[in-house]
N, C-alpha and C positions, 0 to 999 in steps of 0.2 A: 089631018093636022097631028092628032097622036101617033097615029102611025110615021109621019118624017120626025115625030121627037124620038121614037124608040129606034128608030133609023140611025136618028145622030146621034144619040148613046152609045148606040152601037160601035159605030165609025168611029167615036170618042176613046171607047175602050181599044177595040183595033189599034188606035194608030195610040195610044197610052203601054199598051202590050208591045207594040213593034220598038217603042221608043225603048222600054228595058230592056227588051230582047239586045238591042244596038248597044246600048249601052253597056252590057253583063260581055258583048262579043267584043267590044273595045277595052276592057277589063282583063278577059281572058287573054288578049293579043297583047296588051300589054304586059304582063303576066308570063306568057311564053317569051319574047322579045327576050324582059330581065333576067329569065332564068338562061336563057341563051346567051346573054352576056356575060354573066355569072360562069357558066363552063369554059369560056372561050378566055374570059381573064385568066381563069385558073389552070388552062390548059399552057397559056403564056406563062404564070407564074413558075408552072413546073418546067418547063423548057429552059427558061431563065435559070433556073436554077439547076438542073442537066448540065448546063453549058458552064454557069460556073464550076462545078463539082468537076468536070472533065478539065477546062483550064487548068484549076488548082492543082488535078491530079497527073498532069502534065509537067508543069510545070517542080511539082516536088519530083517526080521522074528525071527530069532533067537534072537537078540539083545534084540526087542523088548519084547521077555518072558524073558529073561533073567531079563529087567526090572520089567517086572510084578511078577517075583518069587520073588523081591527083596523087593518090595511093600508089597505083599501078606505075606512073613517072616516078613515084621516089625508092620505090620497088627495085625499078630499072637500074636508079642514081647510084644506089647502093650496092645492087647486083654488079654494076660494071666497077667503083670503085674499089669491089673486092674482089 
C-alpha cells in the first residue's frame, strides 16, 4: 500500500512536470508565432513604404519633364518667331 502511494506521487509529479513542460512549449510557440508576426508586418510596412517613395518619386520625375517639355515648346515658339 505505501509502496502504490509513492508510486502515485510519483506519476503525480510526472504528469504535474509534463503539464508545465506543455505548457512553458505552448508559451514559447506562441512567442515565436508573435515575433513572426511582428517581422512580416514590418517587412510589409517597409515595402509599403518602398512603393510609396518610388510612386512619389515617379511621379515628381514626371512633373518635372512635363516642365521641361513646356520650356523646350516655348524655347521652340520663340526660336521660330525670331
Amino acid at each position: 500500500m505505501l509502496e502504490e502511494q509513492v508510486y502515485a506521487q510519483l506519476w503525480q509529479l510526472d504528469a504535474q512536470k509534463k503539464l508545465e513542460r506543455e505548457m512553458a512549449e505552448a508559451r514559447e510557440k506562441q512567442e515565436k508565432v508573435k515575433d513572426t508576426m511582428a517581422v512580416l508586418d514590418w517587412q510589409k510596412q517597409t515595402r509599403e513604404i518602398r512603393r510609396e517613395q518610388e510612386k512619389d518619386l515617379i511621379s515628381r520625375e514626371q512633373d518635372m519633364l512635363k516642365q521641361q517639355w513646356v520650356l523646350e515648346e516655348q524655347k521652340e515658339k520663340t526660336d521660330a518667331q525670331q
